[in-house]
Kinemage of the C-alpha trace (Angstrom):
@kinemage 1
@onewidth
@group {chain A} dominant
@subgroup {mainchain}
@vectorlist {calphas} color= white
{ca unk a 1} P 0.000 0.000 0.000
{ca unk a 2} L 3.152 2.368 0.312
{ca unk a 3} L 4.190 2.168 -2.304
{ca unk a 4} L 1.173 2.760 -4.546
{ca unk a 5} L 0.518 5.764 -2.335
{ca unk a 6} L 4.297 6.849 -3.053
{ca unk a 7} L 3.699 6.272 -6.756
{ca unk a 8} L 0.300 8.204 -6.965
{ca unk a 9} L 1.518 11.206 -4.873
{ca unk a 10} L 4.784 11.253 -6.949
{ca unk a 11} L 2.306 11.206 -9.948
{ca unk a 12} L -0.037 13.911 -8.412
{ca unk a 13} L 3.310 15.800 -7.795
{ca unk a 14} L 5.006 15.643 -11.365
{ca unk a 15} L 1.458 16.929 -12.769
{ca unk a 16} L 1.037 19.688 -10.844
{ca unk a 17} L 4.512 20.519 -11.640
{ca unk a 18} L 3.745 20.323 -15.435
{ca unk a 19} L 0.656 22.877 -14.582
{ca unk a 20} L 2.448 24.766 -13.044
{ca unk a 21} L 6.875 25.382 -15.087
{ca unk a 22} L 5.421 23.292 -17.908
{ca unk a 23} L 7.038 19.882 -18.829
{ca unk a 24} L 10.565 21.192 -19.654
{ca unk a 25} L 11.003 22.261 -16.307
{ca unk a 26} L 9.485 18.889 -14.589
{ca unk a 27} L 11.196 16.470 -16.520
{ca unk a 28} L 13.097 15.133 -13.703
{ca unk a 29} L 9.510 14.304 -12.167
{ca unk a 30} L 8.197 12.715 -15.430
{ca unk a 31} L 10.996 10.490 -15.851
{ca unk a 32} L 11.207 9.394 -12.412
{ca unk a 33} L 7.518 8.433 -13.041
{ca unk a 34} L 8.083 6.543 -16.232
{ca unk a 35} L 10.056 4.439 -14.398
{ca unk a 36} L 8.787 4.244 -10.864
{ca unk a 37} L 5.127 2.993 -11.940
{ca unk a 38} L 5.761 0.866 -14.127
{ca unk a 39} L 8.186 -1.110 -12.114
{ca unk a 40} L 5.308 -1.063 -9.201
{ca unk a 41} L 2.400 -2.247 -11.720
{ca unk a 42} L 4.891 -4.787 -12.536
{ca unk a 43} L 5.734 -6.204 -9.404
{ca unk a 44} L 1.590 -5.546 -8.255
{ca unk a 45} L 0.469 -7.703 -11.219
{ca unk a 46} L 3.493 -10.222 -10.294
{ca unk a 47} L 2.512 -10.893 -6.931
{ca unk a 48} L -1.359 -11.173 -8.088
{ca unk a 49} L 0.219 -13.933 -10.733
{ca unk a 50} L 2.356 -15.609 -7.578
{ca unk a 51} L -1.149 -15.803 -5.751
{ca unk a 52} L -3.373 -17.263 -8.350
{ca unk a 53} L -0.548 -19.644 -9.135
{ca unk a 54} L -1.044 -21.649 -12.909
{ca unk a 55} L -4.069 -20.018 -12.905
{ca unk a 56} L -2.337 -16.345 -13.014
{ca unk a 57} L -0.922 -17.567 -16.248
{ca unk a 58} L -3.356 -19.152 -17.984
{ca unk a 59} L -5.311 -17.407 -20.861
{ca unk a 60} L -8.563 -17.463 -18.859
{ca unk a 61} L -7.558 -15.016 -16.405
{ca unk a 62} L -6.594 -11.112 -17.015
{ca unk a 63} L -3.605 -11.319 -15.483
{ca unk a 64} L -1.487 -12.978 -17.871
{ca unk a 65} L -2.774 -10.407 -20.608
{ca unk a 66} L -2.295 -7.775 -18.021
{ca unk a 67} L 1.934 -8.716 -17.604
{ca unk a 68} L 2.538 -9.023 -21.208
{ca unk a 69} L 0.814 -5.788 -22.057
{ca unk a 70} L 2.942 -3.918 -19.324
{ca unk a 71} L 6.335 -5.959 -20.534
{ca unk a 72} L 5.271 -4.164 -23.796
{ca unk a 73} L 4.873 -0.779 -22.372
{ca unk a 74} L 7.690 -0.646 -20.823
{ca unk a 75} L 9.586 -1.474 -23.711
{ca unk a 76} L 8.000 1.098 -25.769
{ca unk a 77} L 8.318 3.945 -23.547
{ca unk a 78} L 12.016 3.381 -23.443
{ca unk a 79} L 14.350 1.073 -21.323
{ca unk a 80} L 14.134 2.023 -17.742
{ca unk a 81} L 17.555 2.999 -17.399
{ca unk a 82} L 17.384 5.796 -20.242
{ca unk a 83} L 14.528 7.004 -17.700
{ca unk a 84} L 17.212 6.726 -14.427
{ca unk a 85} L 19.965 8.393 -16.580
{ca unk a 86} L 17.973 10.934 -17.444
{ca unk a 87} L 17.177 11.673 -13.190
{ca unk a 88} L 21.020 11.163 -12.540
{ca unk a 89} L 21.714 13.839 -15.241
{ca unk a 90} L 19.441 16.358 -14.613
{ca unk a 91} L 20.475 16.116 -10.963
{ca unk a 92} L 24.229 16.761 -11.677
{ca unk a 93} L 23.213 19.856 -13.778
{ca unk a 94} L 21.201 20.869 -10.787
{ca unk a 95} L 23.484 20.449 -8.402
{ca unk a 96} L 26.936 21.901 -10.153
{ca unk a 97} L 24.637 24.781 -10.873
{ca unk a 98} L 24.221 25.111 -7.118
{ca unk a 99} L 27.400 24.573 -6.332
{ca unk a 100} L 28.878 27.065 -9.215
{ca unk a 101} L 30.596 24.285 -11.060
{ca unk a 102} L 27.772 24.705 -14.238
{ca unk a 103} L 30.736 26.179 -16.332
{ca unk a 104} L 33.373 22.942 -15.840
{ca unk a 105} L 30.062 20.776 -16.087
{ca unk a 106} L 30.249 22.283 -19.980
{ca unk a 107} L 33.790 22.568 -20.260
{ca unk a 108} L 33.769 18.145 -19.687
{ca unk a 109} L 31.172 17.582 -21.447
{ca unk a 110} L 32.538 19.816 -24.678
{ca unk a 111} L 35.616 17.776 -24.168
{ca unk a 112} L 34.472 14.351 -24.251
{ca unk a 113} L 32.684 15.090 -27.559
């Protein structure tokens, strides 16, 4: 239950930041969501597989539908861990900016290029 509460307020949170500096600004918060809730769906519909046993699998039941279709999602919305780089990099930028070091954040990347 934590973590779908975590997930939804994160969601409510990257929204209202999209309202409110527009999505260039919150993309930090939207791709921290594109890979937070997807992992947590995943791992939701997993345990509801684990519990129904062969029966989670089998074509009769949503569930098995239900996995594949988020296995595809995932996918198409781009691996997970272009999503995490995206976090890690935005949060360097942030934080050399804070720390005055924007200008040698440039000056590397210029230089590995």
């Amino acid at each position: 239950a934590t973590d779908v509460n975590m997930a939804r307020l994160m969601t409510l949170s990257c929204a209202a930041a999209i309202d409110e500096v527009g999505p260039n600004m919150a993309r930090d918060k939207i791709a921290m969501i594109k890979f937070v809730v997807p992992e947590l769906t995943s791992r939701v519909v997993d345990r509801a597989v684990q519990v129904h046993g062969g029966a989670g699998v089998c074509s009769d039941f949503p569930l098995a539908r239900a996995l594949a279709g988020l296995r595809t999602l995932r996918i198409a919305d781009g691996p997970d861990i272009v999503h995490k780089r995206t976090v890690a990099l935005l949060e360097i930028k942030r934080m050399a900016k804070q720390m005055g070091l924007e200008d040698e954040l440039k000056q590397r990347a210029r230089s590995r290029l």
